[in-house]
C-alpha positions in Angstrom: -28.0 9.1 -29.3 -24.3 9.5 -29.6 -23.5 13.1 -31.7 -21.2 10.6 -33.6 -23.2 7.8 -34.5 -26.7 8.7 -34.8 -28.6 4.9 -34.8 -26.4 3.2 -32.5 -26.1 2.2 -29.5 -26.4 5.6 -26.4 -22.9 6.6 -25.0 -23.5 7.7 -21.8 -22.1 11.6 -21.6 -19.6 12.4 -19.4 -19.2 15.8 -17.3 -16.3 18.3 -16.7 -17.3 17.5 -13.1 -17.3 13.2 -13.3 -14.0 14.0 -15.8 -12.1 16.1 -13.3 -13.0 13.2 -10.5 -11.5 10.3 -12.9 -8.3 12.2 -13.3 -8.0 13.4 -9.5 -8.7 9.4 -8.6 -5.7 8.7 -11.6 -3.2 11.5 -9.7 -4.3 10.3 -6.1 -3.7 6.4 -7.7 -0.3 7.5 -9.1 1.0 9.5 -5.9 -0.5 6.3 -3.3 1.3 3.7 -5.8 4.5 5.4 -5.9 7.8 3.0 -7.0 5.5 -0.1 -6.9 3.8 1.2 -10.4 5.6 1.0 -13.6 7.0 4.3 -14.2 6.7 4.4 -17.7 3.1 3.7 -17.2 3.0 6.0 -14.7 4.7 8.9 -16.8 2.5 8.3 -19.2 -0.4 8.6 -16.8 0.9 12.0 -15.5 0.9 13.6 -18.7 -3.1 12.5 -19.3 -3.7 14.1 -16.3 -1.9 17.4 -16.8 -3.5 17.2 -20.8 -6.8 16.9 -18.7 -6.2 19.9 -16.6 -4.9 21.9 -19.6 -7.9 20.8 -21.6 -10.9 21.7 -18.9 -8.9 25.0 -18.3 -9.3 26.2 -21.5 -12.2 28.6 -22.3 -15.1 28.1 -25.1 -16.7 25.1 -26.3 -15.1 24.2 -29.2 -14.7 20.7 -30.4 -11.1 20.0 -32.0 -11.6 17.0 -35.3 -8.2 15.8 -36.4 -8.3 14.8 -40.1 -5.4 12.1 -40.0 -3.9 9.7 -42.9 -1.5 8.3 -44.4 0.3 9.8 -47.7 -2.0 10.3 -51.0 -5.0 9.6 -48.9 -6.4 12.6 -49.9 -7.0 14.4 -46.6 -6.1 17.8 -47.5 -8.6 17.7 -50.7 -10.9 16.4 -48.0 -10.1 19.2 -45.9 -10.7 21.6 -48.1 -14.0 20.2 -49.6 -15.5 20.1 -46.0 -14.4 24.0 -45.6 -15.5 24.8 -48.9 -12.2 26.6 -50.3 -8.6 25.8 -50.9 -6.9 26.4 -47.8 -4.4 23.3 -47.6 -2.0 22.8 -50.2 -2.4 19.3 -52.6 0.5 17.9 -53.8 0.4 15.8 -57.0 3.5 13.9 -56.1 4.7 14.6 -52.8 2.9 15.0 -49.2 2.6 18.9 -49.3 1.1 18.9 -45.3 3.9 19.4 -42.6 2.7 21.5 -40.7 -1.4 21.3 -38.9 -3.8 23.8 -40.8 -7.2 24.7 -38.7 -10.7 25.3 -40.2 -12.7 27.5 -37.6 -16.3 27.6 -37.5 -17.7 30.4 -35.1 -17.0 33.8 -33.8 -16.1 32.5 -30.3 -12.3 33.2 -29.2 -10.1 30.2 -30.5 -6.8 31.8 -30.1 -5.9 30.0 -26.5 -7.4 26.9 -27.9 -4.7 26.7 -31.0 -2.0 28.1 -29.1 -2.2 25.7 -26.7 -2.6 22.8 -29.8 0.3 24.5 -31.5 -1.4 24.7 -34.9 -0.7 28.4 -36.5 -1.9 28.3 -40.0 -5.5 29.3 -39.4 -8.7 29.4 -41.7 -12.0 30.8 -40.6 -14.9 29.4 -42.5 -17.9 31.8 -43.5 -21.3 29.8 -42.0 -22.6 30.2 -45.6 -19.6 29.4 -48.2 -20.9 29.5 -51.8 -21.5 26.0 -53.1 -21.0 24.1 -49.6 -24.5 22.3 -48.5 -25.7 23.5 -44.9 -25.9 20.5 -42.2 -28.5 20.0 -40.3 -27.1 22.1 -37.3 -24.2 24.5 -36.4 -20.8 24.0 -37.2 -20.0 26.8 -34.9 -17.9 26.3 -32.4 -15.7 23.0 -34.8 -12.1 23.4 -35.2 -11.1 20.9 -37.8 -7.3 20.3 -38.6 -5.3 19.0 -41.3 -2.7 16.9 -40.1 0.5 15.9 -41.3 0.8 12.4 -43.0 1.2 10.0 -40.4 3.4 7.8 -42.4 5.4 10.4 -43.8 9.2 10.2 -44.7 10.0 12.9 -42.9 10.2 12.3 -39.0 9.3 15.7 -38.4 5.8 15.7 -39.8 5.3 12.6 -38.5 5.8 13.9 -34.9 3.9 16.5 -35.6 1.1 14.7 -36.8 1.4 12.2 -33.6 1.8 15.4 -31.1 -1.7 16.9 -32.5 -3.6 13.5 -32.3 -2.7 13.4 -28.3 -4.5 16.5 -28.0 -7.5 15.9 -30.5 -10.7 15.6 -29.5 -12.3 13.5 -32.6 -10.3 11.4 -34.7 -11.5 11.1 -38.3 -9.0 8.4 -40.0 -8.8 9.1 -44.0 -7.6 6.3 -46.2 -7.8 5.1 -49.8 -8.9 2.2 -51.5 -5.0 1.2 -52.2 -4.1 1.6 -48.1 -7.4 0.7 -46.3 -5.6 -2.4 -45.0 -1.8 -0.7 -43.7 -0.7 -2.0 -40.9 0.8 1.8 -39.8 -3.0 2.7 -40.0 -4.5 0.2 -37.8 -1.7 -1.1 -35.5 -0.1 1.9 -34.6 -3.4 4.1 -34.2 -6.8 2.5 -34.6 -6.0 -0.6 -32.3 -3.5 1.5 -29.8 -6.6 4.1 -30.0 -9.5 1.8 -29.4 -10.7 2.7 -26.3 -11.5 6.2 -28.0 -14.1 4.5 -30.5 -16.7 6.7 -29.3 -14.7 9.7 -30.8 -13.6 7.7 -34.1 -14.9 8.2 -37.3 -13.2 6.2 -40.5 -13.6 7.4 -44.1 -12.6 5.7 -46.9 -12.1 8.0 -49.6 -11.3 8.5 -53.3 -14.4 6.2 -53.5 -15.1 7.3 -57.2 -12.1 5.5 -58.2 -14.0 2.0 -57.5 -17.2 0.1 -58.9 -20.3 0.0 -57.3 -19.4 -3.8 -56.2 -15.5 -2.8 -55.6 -17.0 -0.3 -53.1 -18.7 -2.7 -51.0 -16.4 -5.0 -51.4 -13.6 -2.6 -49.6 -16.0 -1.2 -47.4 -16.7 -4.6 -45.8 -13.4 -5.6 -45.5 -12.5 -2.3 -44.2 -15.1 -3.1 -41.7 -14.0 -6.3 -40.7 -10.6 -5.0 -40.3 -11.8 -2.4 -37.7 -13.7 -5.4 -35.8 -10.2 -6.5 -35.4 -8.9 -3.5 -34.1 -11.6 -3.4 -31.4 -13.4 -1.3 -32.9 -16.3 -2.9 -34.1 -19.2 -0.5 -33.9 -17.1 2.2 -35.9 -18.3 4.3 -38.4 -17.3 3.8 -41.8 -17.9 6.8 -44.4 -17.1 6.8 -48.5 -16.4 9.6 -49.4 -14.7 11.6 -52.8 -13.2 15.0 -52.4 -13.3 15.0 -56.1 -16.7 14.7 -56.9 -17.9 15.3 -53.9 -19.4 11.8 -52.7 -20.0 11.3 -49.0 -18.7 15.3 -48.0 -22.3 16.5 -47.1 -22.4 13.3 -44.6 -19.0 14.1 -43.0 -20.0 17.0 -42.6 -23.1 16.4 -41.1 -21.5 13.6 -39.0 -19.2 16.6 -37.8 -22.4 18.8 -37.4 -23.4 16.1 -34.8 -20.1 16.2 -33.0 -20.4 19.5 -32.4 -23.6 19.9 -31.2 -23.6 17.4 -28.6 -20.8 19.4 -27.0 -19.1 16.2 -25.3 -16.8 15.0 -27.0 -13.5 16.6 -25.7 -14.9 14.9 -22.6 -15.2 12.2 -24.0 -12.1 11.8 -25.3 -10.2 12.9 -22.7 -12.5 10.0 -20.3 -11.0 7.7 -22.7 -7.6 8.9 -22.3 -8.0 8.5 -18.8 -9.3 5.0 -19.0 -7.0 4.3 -20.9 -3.9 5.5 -18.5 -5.6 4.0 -15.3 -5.7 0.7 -17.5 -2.0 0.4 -18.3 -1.3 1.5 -14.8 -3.7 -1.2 -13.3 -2.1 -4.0 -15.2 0.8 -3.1 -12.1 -2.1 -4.1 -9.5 -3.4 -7.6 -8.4 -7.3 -7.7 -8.6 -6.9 -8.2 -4.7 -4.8 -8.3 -1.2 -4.2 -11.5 0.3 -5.5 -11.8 3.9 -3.7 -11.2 7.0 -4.0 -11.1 10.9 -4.3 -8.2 12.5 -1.3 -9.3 15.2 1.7 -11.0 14.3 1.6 -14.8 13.8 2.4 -17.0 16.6 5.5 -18.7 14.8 6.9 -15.0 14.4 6.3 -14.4 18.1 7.6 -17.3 18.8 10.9 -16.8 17.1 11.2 -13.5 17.9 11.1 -14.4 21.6 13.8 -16.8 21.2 16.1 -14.3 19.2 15.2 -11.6 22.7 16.4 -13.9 25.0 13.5 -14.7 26.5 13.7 -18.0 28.1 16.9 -16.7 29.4 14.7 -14.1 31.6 12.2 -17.0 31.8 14.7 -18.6 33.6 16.0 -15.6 35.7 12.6 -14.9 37.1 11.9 -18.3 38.2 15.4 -18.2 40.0 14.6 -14.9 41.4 11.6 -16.1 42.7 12.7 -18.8 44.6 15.8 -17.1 45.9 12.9 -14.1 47.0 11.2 -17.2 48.7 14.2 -18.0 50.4 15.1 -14.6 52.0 11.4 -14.3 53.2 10.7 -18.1 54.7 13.6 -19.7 54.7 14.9 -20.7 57.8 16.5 -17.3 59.5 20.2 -18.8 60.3 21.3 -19.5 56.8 19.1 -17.3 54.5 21.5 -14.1 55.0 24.0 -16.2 52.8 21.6 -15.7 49.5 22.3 -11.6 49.8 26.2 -12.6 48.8 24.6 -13.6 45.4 23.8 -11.2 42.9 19.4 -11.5 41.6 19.3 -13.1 38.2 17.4 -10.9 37.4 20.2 -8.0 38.4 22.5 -9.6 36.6 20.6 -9.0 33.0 19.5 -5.6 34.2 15.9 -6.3 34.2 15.7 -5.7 38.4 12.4 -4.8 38.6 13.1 -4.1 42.2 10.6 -3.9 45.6 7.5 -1.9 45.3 7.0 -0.2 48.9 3.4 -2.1 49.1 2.8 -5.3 47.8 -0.9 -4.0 46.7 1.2 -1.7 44.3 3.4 -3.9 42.7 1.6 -4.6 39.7 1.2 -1.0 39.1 3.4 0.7 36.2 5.7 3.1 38.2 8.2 5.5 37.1 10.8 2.7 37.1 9.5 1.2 34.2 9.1 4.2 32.2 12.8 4.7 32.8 13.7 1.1 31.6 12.6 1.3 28.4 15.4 4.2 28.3 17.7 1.4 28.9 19.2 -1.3 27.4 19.8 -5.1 29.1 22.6 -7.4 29.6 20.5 -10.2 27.9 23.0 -12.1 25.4 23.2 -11.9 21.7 20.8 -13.9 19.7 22.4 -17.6 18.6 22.4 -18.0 14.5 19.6 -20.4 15.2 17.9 -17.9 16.6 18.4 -15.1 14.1 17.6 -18.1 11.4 14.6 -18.9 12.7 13.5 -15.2 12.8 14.7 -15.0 9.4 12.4 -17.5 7.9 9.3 -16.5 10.2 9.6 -13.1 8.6 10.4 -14.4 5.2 7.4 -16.6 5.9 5.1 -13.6 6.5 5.9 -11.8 3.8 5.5 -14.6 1.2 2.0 -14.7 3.0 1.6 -10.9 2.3 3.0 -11.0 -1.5 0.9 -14.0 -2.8 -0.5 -13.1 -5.9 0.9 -9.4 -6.0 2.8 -8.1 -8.7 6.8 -8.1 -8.3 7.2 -4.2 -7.1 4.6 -4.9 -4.6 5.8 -8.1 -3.3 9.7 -6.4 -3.2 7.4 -3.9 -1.3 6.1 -6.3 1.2 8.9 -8.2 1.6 11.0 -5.1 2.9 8.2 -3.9 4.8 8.7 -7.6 6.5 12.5 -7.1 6.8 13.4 -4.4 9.2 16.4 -2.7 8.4 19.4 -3.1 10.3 19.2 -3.5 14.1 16.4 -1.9 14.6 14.0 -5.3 15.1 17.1 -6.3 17.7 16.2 -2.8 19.4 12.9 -2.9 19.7 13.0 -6.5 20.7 15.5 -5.1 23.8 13.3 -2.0 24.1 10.1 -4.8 25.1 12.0 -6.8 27.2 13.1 -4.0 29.1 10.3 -2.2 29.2 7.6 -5.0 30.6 7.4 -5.2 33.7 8.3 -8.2 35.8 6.6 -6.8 38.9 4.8 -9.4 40.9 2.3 -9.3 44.3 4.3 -10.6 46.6 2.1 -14.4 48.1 0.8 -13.9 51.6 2.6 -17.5 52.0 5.6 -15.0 52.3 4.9 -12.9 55.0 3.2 -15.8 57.3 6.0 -18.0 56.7 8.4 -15.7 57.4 7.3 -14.9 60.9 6.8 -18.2 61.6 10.2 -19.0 60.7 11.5 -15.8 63.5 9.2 -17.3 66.2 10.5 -20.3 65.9 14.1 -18.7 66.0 13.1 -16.8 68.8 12.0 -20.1 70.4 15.5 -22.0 69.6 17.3 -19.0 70.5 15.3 -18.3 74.0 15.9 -22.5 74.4 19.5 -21.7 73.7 19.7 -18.9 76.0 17.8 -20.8 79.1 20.4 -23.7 78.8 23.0 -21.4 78.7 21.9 -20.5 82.0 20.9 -23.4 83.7 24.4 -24.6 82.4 26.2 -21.3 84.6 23.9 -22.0 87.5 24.6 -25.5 87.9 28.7 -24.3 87.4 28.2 -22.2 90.3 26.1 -24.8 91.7 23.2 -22.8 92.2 20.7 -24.8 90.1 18.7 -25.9 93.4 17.5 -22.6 93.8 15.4 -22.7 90.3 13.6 -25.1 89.3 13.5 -26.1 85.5 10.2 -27.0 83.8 9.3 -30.0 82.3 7.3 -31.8 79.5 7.7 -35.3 80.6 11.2 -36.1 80.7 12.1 -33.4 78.8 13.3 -30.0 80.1 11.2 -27.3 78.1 14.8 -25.6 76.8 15.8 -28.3 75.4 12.1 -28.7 73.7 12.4 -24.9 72.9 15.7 -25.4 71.2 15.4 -28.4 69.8 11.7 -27.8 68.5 12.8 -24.5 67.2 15.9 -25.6 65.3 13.8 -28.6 63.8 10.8 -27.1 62.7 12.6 -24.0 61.3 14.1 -26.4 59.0 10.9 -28.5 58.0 9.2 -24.9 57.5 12.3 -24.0 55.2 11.9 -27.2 53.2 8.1 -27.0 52.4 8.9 -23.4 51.8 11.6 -24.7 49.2 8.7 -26.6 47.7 6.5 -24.0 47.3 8.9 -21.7 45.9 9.5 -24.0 43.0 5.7 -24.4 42.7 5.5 -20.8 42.6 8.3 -20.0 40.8 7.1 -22.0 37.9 3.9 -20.3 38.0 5.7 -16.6 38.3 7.8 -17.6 35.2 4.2 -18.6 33.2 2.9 -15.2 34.0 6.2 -13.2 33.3 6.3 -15.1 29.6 2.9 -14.3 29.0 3.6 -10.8 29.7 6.8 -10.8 27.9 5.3 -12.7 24.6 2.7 -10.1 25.0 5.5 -7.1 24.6 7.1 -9.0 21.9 3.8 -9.2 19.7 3.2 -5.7 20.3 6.8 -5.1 18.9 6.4 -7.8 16.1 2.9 -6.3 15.1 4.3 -2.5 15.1 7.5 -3.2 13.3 6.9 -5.6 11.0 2.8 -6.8 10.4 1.8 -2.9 10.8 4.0 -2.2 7.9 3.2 -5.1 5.4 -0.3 -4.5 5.9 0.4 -0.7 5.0 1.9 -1.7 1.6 -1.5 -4.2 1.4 -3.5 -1.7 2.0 -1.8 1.4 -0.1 -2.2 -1.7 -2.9 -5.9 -1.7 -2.1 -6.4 1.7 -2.1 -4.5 2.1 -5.4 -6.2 -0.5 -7.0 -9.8 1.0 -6.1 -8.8 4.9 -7.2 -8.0 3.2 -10.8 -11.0 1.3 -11.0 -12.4 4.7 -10.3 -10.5 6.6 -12.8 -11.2 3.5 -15.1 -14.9 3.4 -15.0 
């Protein structure tokens, strides 16, 4: 059973072990967080953590109860009735208590203990005081202190009084039949402290100035009061320092505290639940979902603002102009090397591979063009718009539901600074390649195309000379081949000229066919680059910030358990 309410309900004891693994998952919660947690919650969490630290550093087991109450209460009598002599000072008129007074039971070192509580005025109490009743059990190793009035006039003593109860490990509230009900009491430290109810204990004292029925009368409202607080399996004690009603039970309730040995743990696990709470109300209870790769409507804009259907464009052009030079016909295709490649122009050349069976292979070249920069023009303010709202798009889709730091969090995550999206959308065009196996159509073509030259120009030549002979009027000595009707030169030429062009026209139309199809496969490559770029600049990062929320958010449901 609990050492503090014997007959209730079992509090599950926590270790130094379990207790130092809640307040590393609090620090590791704080640290991953960062800015996007409130920072007063978050100072506030720091210092539970370094008060945790402090606390399980400390040597001996000794179990710190903080007597605590308002003014004429009757704490100190309470104090000293529980010790047995009169150690703190009782004012008839006038709080007397400003600073803490301690009542040590034991022989084990306490001197680290109260330094580090700041309490001076000390009191060790003799295990057998003449005229004080013996629990059941050792008070050995109890350190019980004598707070200042927490509703005191002076601000000092009540800072004082406040500074002690952060570092208590029991809280036993003291109040009177004339102040059970003040709203200093239960406001500002029963309700504020109810997640430590397992190390609460509530007496109302000067009990012998009641009736038997104006007792129970307070004591339930008291009670209900408490339910209120959130508090409702408290501990309510009568006592009267006076005549002595309800000490020996105190002091027996104390008796218990100490000897389960837990309950700085316990009360530091509550402080710690408490912290990770207040944090946690900074977290959503979860992430929304999002693709691994950038979204196709943020590819797609992002290609637009890279420029590239302008190098779309180029490569189909440079195809066809590549398709010319190889099979076009052989008299007129040395006027396309007076044009510059549209492809040149922009700076994304990705020049002539030495084999064909090598030019889909990644070459030095290309490593050296992502060095570079291209000639591609500036994005349009469509463009940029339309990148604007695909990003603001995806980070509304990463902030739904997540508390404003995180969504600010998100959102810049989703907004690259300055030019470096523009950058790294150059950087991808530039550095795919736009290397393509040259067709076979090419290469047969093209030497079709010269032996058909040849043909026209060996036609060309033989009439030349037939012409010459029949000048000097020597033709009768050679004989000119016929097919038909028709001298074979003048097939040879003829024949050569026209098919040369027929072969240059269907190879016109299959450089359009193929030039379309070499633009498909460029874009794919390029939209490729660009959600590589998308996904590393801007989806990589919003789903860091989701998933620094998700990590937060499960270290302070661990340090909140």
């Amino acid at each position: 059973m609990s050492p503090i309410r014997p007959g209730r309900a079992k509090v599950a004891a926590v270790s130094a072990e379990d207790l130092a693994e809640r307040a590393t998952a609090l620090t590791d919660a704080l640290d991953l967080g960062g800015p996007e947690l409130d920072p007063a919650s978050v100072t506030a969490a720091r210092a539970v953590t370094a008060k945790v630290q402090e606390r399980l550093g400390l040597t001996g087991g000794h179990t710190v109860v903080a007597l605590a109450g308002a003014t004429g209460s009757g704490k100190s009598s309470l104090f000293n009735a529980v010790v047995g002599s009169e150690v703190a000072r009782v004012g008839a008129r006038r709080p007397t208590t400003s600073t803490p007074t301690a009542g040590i039971w034991g022989q084990e070192p306490v001197g680290e203990l109260l330094t580090w509580l700041g309490v001076g005025a000390r009191h060790f109490v003799s295990a057998h005081a003449p005229g004080v009743a013996s629990p059941a059990g050792s008070l050995d190793g109890l350190v019980l202190l004598d707070l200042p009035d927490f509703d005191s006039r002076e601000r000092a003593n009540r800072a004082e009084a406040e500074r002690v109860l952060a570092l208590a490990d029991v809280f036993v509230w003291v109040t009177d039949p004339q102040k059970y009900a003040d709203a200093r009491l239960h406001d500002d430290y029963v309700k504020a402290l109810a997640a430590h109810e397992a190390v609460m204990i509530v007496v109302l004292n000067q009990a012998d100035r009641l009736s038997e029925a104006d007792r129970k009368r307070c004591l339930a409202d008291l009670t209900r009061l408490l339910k209120a607080d959130g508090v409702p399996n408290a501990i309510v004690l009568v006592t009267s320092a006076r005549t002595g009603l309800g000490v020996d039970e105190l002091r027996q309730r104390l008796a218990n505290v100490v000897a389960g040995a837990a309950a700085a743990r316990t009360r530091l696990a509550g402080d710690v639940r408490t912290a990770a709470g207040e944090v946690r109300t900074g977290v959503a209870d979860r992430e929304p979902d999002l693709p691994n790769r950038a979204p196709a409507s943020l590819v797609d804009a992002l290609a637009r603002s890279a420029g590239v259907p302008t190098v779309v464009s180029a490569v189909e052009r440079d195809y066809r102009d590549q398709a010319v030079a190889a099979a076009g016909w052989p008299f007129t295709r040395w006027v396309r090397s007076l044009r510059a490649s549209p492809l040149r122009r922009l700076r994304l050349d990705p020049g002539r591979s030495r084999s064909s069976a090598d030019r889909d292979v990644i070459t030095d070249r290309d490593v050296r063009a992502v060095l570079g920069r291209s000639s591609l023009p500036p994005p349009t303010p469509a463009a940029r718009s339309a990148v604007e709202m695909a990003t603001r798009a995806l980070g509304d889709q990463g902030a739904a539901g997540l508390p404003v730091r995180w969504a600010n969090a998100v959102a810049d995550a989703a907004t690259p600074p300055g030019t470096v999206m523009a950058d790294r959308l150059d950087q991808a065009v530039v550095g795919t390649s736009l290397r393509a196996r040259d067709p076979i159509w090419w290469t047969v073509a093209g030497m079709v195309q010269l032996l058909l030259a040849a043909t026209a120009v060996l036609g060309f030549l033989w009439l030349g000379l037939l012409f010459v002979l029949g000048w000097l009027q020597m033709d009768e000595l050679f004989t000119t081949p016929r097919w038909g009707p028709i001298p074979v030169p003048v097939i040879m030429l003829v024949g050569g000229l026209l098919a040369g062009m027929l072969l240059a026209a269907l190879s016109r139309f299959l450089a359009a066919a193929g030039g379309r199809r070499r633009a498909r496969r460029m874009e794919r490559r390029l939209r490729d680059s660009i959600e590589t770029a998308a996904t590393e600049t801007i989806t990589d990062p919003v789903r860091a910030v989701l998933d620094r929320h998700r990590r937060t958010r499960e270290l302070l449901e661990q340090a909140a358990r």
